[in-house]
ROZADO-841636 format. One record per atom (N, C-alpha, C, O): residue number from 1; atom name; x, y, z. Coordinates in steps of 0.02 Angstrom, whole numbers, plus 50000, padded with zeros to 5 digits. Each point is the difference from the previous one (the first is absolute). Example, Ala and Ser with C-alpha at 12.3 -4.5 7.8 and 13.67 -1.06 7.14 Angstrom:
BEGIN
1; N; 50660; 49716; 50390
1; CA; 49955; 50059; 50000
1; C; 50045; 50060; 50000
1; O; 50052; 49999; 50033
2; N; 49930; 50054; 49931
2; CA; 50042; 50059; 50003
2; C; 49961; 50055; 50037
2; O; 50025; 50055; 50008
This chain:
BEGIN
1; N; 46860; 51507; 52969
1; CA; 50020; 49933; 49982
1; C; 50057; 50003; 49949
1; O; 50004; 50044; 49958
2; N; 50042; 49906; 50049
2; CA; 50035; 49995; 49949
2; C; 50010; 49974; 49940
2; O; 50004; 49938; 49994
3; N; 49999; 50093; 49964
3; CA; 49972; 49992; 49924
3; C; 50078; 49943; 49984
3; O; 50056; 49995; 50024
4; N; 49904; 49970; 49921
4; CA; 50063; 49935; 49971
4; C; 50047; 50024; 50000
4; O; 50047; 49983; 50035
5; N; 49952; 50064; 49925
5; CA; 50101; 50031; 49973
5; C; 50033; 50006; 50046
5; O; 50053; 49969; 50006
6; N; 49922; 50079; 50046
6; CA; 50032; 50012; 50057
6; C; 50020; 49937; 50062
6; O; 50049; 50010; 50037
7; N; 49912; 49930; 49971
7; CA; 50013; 49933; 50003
7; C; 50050; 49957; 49974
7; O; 50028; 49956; 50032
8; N; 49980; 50059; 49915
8; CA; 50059; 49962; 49961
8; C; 50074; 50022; 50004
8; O; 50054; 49971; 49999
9; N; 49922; 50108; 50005
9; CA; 50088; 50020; 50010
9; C; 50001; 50005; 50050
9; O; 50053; 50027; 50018
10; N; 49900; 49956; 50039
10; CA; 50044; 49977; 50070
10; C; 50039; 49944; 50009
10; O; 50049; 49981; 50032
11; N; 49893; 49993; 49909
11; CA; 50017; 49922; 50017
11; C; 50075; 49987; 49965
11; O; 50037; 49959; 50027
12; N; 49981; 50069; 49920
12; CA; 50057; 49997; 49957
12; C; 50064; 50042; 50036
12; O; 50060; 49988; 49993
13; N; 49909; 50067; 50047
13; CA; 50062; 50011; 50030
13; C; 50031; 49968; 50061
13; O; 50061; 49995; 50007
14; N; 49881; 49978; 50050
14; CA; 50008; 49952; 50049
14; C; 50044; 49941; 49968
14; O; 50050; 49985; 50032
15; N; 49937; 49977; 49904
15; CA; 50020; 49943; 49978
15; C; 50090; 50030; 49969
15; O; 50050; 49963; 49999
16; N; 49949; 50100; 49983
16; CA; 50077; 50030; 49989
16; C; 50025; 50009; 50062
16; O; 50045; 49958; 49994
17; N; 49962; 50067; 50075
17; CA; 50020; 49992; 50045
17; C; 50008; 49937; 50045
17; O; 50044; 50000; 50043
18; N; 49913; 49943; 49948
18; CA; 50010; 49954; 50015
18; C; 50086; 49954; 49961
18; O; 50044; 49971; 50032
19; N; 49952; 50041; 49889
19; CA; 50023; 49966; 49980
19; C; 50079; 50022; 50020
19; O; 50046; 49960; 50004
20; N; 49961; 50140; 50012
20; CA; 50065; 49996; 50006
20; C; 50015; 50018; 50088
20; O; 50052; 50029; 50017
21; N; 49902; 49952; 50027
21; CA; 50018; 49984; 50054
21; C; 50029; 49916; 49986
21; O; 50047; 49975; 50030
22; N; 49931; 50008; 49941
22; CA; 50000; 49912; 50003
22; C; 50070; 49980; 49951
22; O; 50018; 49941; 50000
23; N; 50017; 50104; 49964
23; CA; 50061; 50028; 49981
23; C; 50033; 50017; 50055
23; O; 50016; 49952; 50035
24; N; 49998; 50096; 49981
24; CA; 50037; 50024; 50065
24; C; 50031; 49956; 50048
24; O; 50052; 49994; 50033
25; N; 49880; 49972; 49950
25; CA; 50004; 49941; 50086
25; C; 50066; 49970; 49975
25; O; 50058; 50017; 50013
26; N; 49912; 49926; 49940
26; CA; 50064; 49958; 49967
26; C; 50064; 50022; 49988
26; O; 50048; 49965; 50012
27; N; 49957; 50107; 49961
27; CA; 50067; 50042; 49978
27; C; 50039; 50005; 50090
27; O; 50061; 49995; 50010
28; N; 49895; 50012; 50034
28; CA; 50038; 49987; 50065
28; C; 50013; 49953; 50018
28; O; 50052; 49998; 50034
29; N; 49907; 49926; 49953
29; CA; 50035; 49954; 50030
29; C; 50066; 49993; 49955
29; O; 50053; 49989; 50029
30; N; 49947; 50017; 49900
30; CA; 50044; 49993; 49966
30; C; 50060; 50002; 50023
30; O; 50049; 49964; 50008
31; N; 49922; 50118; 50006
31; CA; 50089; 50040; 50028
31; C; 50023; 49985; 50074
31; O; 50055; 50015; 50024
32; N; 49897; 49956; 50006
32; CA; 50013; 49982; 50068
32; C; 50051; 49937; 49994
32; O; 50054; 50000; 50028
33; N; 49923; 49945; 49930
33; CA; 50004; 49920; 49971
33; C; 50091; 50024; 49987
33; O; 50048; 49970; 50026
34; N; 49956; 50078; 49937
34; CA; 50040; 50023; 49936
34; C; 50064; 50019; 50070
34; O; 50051; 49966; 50005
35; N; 49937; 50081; 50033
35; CA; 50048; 50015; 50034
35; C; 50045; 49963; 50059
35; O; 50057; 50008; 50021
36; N; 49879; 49944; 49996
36; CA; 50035; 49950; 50053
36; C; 50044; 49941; 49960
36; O; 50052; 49978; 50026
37; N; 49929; 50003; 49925
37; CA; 50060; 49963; 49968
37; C; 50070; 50053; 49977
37; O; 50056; 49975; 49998
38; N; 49936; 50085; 49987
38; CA; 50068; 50043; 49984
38; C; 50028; 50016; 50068
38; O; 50061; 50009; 50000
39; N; 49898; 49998; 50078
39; CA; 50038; 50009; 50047
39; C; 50038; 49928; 50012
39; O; 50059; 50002; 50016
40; N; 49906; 49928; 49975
40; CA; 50031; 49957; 50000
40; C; 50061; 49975; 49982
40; O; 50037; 49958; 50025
41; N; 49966; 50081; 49920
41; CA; 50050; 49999; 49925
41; C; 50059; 50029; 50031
41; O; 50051; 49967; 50008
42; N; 49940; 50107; 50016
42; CA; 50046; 50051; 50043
42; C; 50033; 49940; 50034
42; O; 50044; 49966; 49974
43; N; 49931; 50024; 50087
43; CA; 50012; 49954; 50062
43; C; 50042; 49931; 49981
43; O; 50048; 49976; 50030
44; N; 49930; 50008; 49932
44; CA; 50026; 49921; 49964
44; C; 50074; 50012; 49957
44; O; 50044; 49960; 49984
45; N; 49951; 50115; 50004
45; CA; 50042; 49994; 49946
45; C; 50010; 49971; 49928
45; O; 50049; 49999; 49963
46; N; 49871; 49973; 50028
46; CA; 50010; 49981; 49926
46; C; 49930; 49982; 49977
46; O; 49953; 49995; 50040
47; N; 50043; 49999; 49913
47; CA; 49926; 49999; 49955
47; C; 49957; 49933; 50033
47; O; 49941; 50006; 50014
48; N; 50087; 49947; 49994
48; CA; 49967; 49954; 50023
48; C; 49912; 49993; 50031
48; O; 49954; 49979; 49965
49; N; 50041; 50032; 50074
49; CA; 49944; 50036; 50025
49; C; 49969; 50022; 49945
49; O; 49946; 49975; 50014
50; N; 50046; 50046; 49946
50; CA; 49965; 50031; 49945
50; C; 49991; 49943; 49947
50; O; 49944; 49992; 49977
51; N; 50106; 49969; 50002
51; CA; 50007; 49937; 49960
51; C; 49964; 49948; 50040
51; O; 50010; 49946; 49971
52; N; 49946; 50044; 50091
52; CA; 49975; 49961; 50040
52; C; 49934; 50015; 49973
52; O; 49961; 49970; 49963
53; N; 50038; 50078; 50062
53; CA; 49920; 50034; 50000
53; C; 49981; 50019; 49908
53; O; 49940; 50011; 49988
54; N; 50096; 49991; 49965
54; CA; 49970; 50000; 49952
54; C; 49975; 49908; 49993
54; O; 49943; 49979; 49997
55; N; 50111; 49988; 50003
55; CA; 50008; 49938; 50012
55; C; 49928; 49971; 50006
55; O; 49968; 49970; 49956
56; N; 50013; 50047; 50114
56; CA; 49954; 49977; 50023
56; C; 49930; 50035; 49987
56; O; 49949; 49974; 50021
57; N; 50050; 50091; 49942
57; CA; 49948; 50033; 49973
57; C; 49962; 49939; 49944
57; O; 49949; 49966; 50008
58; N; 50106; 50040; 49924
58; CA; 49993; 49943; 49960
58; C; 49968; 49943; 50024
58; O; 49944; 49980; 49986
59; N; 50100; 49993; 50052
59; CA; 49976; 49933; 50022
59; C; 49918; 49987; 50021
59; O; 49967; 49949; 49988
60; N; 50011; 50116; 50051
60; CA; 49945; 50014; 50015
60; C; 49937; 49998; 49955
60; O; 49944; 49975; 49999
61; N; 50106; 50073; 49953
61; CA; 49937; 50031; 49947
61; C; 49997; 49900; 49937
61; O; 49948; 49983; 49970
62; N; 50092; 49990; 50029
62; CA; 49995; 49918; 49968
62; C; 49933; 49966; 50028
62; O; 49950; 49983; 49968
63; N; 50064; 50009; 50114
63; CA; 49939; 49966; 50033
63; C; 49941; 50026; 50018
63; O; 49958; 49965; 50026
């Protein structure tokens, strides 16, 4: 059987791998989010695209 201690630091290490899978995730959409507005940027020729989408980040994060 498994004794407490040994229970807890499963449980504490399951809950540390959770937290930086659950990191990761986000750091990819980030960079995913992050790169299709800079290929945009390329393509457009100018920042715009990027001045939209912060734009509308804000606007988001108000309502």
């Amino acid at each position: 059987m498994i004794d407490l201690v040994s229970a807890l630091l499963i449980a504490i290490v399951s809950v540390c791998f959770g937290l930086l899978i659950g990191i990761q995730i986000a750091h990819i959409h980030y960079v995913r989010r992050l790169a299709h507005l800079a290929k945009r940027s390329v393509y457009s020729k100018t920042i715009a695209p990027i001045l939209v989408a912060a734009r509308d980040q804000r606007k988001n994060k108000a309502a």
